[in-house]
C-alpha positions in Angstrom: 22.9 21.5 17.1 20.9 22.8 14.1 17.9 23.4 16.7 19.3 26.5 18.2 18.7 28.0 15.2 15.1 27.8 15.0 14.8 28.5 19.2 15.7 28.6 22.2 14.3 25.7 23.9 13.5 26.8 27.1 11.2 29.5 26.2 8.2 27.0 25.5 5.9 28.0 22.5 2.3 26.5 21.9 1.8 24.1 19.5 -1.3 26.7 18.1 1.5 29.3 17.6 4.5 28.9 15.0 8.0 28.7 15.5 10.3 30.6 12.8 9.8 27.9 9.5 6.6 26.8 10.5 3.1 27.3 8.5 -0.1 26.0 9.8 -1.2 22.7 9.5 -5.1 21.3 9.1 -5.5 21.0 12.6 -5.3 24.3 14.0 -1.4 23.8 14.7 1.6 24.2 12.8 4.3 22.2 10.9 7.5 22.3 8.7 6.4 22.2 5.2 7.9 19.1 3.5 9.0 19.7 0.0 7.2 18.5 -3.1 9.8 15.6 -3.7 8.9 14.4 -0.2 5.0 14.9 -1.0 5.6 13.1 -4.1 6.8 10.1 -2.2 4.5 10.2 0.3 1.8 10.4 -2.7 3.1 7.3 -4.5 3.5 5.4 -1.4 0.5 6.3 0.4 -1.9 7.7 -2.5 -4.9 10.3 -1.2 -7.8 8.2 -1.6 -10.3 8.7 1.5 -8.3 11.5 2.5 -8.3 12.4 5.9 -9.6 13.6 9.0 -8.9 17.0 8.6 -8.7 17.2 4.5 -11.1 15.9 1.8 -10.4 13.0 -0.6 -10.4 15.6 -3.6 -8.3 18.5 -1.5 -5.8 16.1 -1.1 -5.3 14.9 -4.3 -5.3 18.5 -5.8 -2.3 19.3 -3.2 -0.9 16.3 -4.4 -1.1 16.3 -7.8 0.2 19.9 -7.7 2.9 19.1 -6.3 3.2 16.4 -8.8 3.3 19.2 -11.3 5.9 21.4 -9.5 8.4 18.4 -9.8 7.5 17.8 -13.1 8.1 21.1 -14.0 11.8 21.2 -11.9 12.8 17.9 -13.2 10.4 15.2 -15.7 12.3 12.5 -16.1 13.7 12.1 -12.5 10.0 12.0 -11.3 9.2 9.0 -14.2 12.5 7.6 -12.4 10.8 7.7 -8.8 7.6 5.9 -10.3 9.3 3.1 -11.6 11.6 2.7 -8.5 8.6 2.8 -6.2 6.5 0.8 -8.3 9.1 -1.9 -9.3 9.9 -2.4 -5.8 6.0 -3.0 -4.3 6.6 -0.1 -2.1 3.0 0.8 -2.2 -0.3 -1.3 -1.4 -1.7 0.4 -4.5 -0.2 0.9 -7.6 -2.6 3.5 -8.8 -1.0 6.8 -7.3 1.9 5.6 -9.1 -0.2 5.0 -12.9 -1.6 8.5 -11.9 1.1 10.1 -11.8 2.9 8.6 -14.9 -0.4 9.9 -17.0 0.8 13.1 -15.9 3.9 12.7 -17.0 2.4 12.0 -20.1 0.8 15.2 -20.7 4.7 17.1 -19.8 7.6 18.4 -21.6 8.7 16.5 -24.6 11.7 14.4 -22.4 8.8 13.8 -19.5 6.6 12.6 -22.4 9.3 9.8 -23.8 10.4 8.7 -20.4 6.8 8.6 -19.2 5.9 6.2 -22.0 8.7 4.4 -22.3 8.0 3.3 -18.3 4.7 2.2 -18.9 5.9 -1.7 -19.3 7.5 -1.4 -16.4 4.5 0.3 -14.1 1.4 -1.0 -15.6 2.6 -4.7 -15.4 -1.2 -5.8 -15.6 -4.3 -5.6 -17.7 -6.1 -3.5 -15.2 -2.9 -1.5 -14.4 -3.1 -0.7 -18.2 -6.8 0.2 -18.2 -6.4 2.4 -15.0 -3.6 4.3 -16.7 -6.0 4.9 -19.7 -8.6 6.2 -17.5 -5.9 8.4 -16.1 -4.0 9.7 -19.0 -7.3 10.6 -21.3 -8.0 13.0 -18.5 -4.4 15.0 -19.4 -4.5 14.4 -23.0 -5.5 13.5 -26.3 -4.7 9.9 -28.0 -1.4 10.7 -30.4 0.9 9.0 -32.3 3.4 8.9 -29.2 0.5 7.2 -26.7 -0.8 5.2 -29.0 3.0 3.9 -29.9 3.2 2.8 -26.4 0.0 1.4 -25.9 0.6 -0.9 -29.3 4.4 -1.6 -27.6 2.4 -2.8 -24.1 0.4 -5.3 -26.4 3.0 -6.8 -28.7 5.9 -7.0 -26.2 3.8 -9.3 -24.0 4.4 -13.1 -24.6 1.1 -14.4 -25.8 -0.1 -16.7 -22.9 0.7 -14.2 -20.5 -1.3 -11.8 -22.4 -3.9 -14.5 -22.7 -4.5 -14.2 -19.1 -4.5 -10.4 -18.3 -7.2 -10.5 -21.6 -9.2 -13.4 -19.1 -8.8 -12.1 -15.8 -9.3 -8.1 -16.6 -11.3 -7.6 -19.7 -12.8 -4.6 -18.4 -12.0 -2.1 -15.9 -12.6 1.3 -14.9 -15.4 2.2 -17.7 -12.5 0.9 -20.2 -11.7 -2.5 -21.9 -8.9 -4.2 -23.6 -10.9 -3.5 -26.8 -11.2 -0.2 -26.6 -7.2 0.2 -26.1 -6.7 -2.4 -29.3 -8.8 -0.2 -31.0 -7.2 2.8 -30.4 -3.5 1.7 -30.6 -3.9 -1.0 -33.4 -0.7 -3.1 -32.7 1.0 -4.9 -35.5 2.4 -8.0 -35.0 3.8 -11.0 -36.9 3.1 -13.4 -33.8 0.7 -15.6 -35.2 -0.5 -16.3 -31.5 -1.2 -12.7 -30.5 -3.0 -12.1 -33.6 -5.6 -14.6 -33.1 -5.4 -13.3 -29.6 -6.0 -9.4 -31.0 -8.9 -10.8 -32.8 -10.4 -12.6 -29.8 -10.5 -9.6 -27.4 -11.8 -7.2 -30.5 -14.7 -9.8 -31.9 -15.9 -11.7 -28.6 -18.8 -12.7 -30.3 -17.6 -13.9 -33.3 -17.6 -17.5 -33.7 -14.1 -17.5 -36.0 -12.5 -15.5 -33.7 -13.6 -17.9 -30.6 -12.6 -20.8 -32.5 -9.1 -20.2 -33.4 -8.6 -18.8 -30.0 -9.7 -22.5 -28.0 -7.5 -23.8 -30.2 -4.0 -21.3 -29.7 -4.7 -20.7 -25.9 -5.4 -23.4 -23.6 -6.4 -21.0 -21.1 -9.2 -19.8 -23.7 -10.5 -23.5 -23.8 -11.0 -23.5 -20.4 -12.7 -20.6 -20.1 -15.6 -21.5 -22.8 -15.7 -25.4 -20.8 -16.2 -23.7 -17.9 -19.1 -21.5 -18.9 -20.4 -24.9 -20.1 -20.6 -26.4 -17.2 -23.1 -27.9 -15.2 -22.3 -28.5 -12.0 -19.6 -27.9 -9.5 -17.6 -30.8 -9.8 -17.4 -30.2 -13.8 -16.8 -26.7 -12.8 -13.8 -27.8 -10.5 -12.5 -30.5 -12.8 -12.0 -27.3 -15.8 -10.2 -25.8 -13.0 -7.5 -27.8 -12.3 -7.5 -29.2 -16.1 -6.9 -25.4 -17.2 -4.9 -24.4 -14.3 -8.2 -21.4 -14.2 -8.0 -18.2 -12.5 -11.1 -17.5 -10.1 -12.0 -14.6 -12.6 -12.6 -17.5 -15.2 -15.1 -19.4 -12.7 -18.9 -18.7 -14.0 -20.3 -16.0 -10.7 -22.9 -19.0 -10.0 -20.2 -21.5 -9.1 -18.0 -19.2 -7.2 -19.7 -20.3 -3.6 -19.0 -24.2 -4.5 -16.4 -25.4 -2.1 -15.1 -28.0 -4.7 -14.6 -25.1 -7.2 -12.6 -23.3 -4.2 -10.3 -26.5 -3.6 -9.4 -26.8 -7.4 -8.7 -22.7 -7.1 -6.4 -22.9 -3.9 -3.2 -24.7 -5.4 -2.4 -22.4 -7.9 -4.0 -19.0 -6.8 -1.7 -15.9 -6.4 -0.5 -14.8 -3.1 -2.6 -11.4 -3.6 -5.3 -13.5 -4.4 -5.2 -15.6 -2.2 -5.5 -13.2 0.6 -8.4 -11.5 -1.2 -10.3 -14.8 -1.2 -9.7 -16.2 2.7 -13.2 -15.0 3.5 -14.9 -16.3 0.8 -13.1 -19.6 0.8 -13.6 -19.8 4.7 -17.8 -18.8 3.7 -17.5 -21.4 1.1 -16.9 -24.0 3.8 -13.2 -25.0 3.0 -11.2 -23.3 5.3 -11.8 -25.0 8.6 -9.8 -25.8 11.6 -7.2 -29.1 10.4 -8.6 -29.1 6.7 -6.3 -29.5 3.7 -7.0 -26.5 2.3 -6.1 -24.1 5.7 -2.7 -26.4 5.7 -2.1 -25.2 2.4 -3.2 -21.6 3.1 -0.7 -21.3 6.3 2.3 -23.3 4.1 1.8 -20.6 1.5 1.8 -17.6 4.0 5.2 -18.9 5.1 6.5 -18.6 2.2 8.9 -15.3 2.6 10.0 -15.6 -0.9 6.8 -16.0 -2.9 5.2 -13.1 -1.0 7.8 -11.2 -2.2 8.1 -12.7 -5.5 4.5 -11.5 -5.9 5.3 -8.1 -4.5 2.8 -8.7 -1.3 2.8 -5.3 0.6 2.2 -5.6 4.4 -1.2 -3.5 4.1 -2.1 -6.1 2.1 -1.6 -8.5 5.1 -3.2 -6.6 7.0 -6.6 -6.3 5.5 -6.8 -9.8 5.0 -5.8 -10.5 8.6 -8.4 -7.7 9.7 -11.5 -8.8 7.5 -10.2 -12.5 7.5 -10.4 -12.2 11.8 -13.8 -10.8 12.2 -15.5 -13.5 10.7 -17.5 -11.5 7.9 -16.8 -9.3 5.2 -17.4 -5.4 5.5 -20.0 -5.5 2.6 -22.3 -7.9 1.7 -23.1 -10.9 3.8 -20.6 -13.1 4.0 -19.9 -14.8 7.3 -17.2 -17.6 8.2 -15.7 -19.2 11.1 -11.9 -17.8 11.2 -9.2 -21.1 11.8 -6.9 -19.6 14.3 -4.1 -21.1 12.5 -4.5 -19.2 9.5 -5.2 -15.9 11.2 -1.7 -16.7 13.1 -0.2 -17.4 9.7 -1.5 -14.1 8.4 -0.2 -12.4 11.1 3.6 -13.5 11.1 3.2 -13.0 7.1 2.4 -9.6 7.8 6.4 -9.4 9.6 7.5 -11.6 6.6 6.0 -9.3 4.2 9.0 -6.3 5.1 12.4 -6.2 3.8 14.5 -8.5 6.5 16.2 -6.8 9.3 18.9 -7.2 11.4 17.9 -6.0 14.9 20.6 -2.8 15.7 20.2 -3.1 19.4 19.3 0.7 20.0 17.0 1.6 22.7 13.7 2.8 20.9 10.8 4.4 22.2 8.3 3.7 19.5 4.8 6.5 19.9 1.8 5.5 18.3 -0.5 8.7 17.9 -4.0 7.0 18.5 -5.6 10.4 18.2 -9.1 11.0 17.0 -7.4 11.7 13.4 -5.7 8.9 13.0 -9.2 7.3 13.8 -11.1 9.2 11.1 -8.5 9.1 8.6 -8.2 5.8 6.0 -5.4 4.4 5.5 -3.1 3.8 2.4 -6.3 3.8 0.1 -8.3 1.2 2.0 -11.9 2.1 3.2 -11.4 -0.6 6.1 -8.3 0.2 7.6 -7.8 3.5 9.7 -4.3 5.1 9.8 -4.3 4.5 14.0 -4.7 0.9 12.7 -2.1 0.4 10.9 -0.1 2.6 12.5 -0.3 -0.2 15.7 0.6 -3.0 13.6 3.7 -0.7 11.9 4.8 -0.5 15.7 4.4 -4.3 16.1 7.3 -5.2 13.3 9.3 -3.0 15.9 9.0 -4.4 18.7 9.6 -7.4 17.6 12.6 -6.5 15.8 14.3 -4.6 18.2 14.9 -6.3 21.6 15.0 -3.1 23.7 11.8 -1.4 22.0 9.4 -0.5 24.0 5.6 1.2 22.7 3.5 3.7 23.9 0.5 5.4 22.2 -0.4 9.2 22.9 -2.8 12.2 22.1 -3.2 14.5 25.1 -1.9 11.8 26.8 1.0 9.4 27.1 -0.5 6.0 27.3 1.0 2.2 28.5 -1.0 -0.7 26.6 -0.2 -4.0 28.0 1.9 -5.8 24.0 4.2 -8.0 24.1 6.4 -9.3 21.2 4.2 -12.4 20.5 0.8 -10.6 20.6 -1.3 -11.1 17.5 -2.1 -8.2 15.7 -5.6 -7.6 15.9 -5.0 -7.9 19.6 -2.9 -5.4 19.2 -5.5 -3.1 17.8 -7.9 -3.4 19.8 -5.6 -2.7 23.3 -4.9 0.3 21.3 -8.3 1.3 19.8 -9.7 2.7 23.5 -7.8 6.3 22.8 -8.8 8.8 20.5 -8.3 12.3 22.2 -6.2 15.7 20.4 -3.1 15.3 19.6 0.1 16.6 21.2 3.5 15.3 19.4 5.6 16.7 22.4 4.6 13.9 24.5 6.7 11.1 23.9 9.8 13.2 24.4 8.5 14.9 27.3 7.6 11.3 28.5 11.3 9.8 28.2 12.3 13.2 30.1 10.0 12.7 32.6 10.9 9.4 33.3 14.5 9.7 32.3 15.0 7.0 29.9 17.6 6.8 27.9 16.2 6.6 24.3 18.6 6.0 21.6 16.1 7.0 19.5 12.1 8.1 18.9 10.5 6.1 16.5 7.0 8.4 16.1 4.0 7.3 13.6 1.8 9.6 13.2 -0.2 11.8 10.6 1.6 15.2 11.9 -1.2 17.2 12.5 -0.4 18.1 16.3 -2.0 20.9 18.2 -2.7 20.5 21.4 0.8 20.9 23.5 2.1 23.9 25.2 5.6 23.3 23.2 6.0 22.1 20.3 7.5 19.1 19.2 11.1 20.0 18.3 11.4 21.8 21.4 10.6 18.9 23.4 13.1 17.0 21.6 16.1 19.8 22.0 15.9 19.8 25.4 15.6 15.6 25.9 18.8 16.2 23.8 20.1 19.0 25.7 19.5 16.9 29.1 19.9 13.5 28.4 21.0 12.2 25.0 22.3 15.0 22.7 22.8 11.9 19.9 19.0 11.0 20.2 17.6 10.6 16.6 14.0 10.7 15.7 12.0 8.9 13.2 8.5 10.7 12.0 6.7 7.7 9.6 3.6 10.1 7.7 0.4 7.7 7.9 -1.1 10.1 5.4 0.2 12.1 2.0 -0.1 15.3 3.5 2.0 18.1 3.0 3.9 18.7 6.4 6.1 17.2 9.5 7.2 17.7 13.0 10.5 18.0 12.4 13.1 20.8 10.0 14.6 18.6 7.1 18.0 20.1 7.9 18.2 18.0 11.4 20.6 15.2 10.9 19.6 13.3 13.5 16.2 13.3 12.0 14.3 11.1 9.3 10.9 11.5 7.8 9.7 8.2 5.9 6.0 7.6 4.3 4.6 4.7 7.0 3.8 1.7 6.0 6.2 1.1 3.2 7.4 -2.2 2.8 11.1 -1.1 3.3 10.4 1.0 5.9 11.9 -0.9 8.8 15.3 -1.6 6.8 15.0 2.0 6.2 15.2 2.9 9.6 17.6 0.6 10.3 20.2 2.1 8.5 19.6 5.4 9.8 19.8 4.3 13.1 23.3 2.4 12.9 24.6 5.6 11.4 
């Protein structure tokens, strides 16, 4: 057992006091490093933004991004590899950690560089995805040939009315515009269509420019009718004429339930769950209405969610702000339709990779900690890591029919959950907790009570301190005693830079959270 080479786990050591391999981690205890490849992921998937309870927003990104630098130093292209992968697949709720880190790649070696911008199609797949990654790549270099190359490709390989709609829904983001990048980049092209296009987004103002494009891009048209418009129902008809995206609805009609009802049919699924809250304000989501029928037939759509690459924290914010009955800034308040918050909440199971349950016995620890309370979660302001962390434990126990959850810190807690309670339930039966943090416990638990775990599923954000042994040596001896097969799973709720457990256990896995793959993930790990 690869264990016995780090201790002998009888002789109990304090979690304030390192075992051979350990360094100290930003609570006071100590961790196994994880490498910079693991940091990377955890950085893509769960970006720094908010940072956490122990470590600043800006700390964490500078540990991040220089670990960022380390792998691109070791191996360029292979990181540009692991941004695409991630990206492509939706893994993360934001796709900014991933745009960050391809600016970097950027500003690399000469191989780095040409991967990097070859990949931008494939990870800035938006109009603000492309005017974040300018924000981000101007900070690590100038504006050459090479960048401007690939800006000019991102414009000209775009089919025109596609492009017409990133030019209507994100002209400007992030201090830059779609101008400015045409500008810079200059893209050639014999497309009749984009030209006019090119010459819209460059002139605005200029009547020629407006003119010809009304008359190439319907979607144009619509926009211009729409800012002509005098009242809601005119406003609403332009909608469903044009088939127009919210962003193209004049700001004074935006609270008009008719313009709402013409939005609903063909908003996105991100969208959508952006706009429950204001559509519910608005007066058109209530309880039996058309438009909250459509909004649960569309959340039970397993394929479109996943068409639209719909992470679960995603579904979770919505199902959080869309529950409470008012949005977190500003004043917005609406009656929630318990139909759509139970439509939110089974999207939120629909929204991971499907998985077959492998009938292990799990014990699945939820650290509700006062960490996990103070530190956000996946880049959100509104959701804690202990909060999504309880939902995360959700989608296993009801996957797994001999799961069974408990939430520590200095303690070993028993909330009341059941397979079929909603999730913001959920949160709240686990939101009464938020001591130290001791990592031990939920093997010294299954000892105690001497279950037999086939394996501990443990979300957490690793910075334990508080136990008289540590973690690992609770584990050896549960294996030593009871199950020496016992696996553990460690899913990071924040890009920090350590874990419980050595990476040379195989009976180990350490996973970023809340990834959308995750419980497939562990799956597989856990069938061998």
């Amino acid at each position: 057992m690869v264990f016995w080479k780090h201790f002998r786990p009888r002789q109990a050591v304090p979690q304030t006091e390192p075992l051979p391999g350990q360094v100290p981690n930003n609570a006071g205890g100590h961790w196994y490093a994880v490498d910079d490849w693991a940091k990377l992921d955890r950085f893509l998937v769960l970006g720094s933004e908010g940072g956490t309870y122990y470590v600043s927003e800006r700390a964490l990104t500078l540990d991040n991004a220089e670990a960022v630098l380390r792998c691109l130093d070791a191996d360029g292209p292979r990181v540009v590899r692991r941004v695409v992968e991630i990206s492509q697949a939706g893994r993360a709720p934001k796709n900014d950690p991933a745009l960050f880190v391809l600016a970097m790649a950027a500003a690399s070696s000469e191989a780095t560089r040409k991967a990097a911008l070859a990949a931008l199609p494939q990870v800035a797949r938006t109009g603000t995805h492309v005017l974040t990654f300018a924000q981000y790549v101007e900070g690590f270099r100038g504006w050459g040939r090479g960048l401007r190359r690939a800006v000019s490709g991102w414009f000209t390989a775009a089919e025109p009315q596609r492009l017409a709609l990133q030019a209507v829904k994100y002209r400007q983001r992030n201090g830059w515009a779609l101008r400015d990048l045409l500008r810079l980049a200059h893209p050639l092209t014999d497309r009749m269509e984009t030209r006019v296009l090119f010459d819209w987004i460059t002139h605005p103002l200029s009547e020629t420019a407006i003119t010809a494009a009304r008359a190439a891009f319907p979607l144009i048209e619509g926009l211009y009718r729409a800012r002509a418009a005098t009242s809601p129902a005119e406003v609403a008809a332009v909608v469903r004429h044009y088939a127009l995206p919210r962003e193209a609805v004049p700001t004074e009609w935006q609270t008009a339930a008719e313009v709402w009802t013409a939005l609903l049919p063909t908003m996105p699924p991100t969208a959508l769950l952006r706009s429950l809250g204001r559509m519910g304000a608005a007066g058109v989501l209530t309880r039996h209405s058309p438009a909250a029928a459509e909004v649960v037939r569309r959340l039970k759509d397993r394929h479109a969610l996943a068409r639209a690459r719909v992470h679960p924290i995603q579904v979770l914010l919505a199902l959080r702000t869309y529950a409470q009955g008012h949005g977190d800034r500003g004043k917005l308040s609406w009656t929630p339709v318990r139909e759509v918050i139970e439509a939110l909440d089974h999207a939120f199971d629909r929204a991971f990779a499907t998985v077959e349950p492998t009938g292990r016995r799990v014990l699945v620890a939820v650290d509700v900690s006062g960490s996990m309370q103070g530190t956000r979660c996946a880049g959100s302001p509104m959701l804690t890591a202990h909060q999504a962390a309880a939902a995360m434990a959700m989608v296993f126990l009801r996957s797994e029919p001999d799961a069974q959850v408990i939430a520590f810190d200095t303690e070993v807690h028993r909330p009341d959950l059941s397979p079929n309670l909603r999730l913001d339930r959920v949160e709240q039966a686990l939101s009464q907790w938020s001591g130290g943090t001791n990592l031990a416990l939920p093997m010294q638990y299954a000892l105690q009570q001497e279950m037999l775990v086939d394996a501990f599923v443990v979300i957490t954000d690793n910075e334990t301190w508080a136990g008289t042994q540590h973690p690992v040596q609770a584990l050896a001896e549960y294996r030593r005693r009871v199950n020496p097969r016992a696996k553990v799973v460690v899913l990071a709720t924040a890009a920090n830079g350590g874990s419980v457990v050595p990476d040379d256990d195989a009976l180990s896995l350490g996973a970023a959270g809340f990834d959308a793959a995750v419980p497939q993930l562990v799956a597989e790990f856990l069938r061998g």
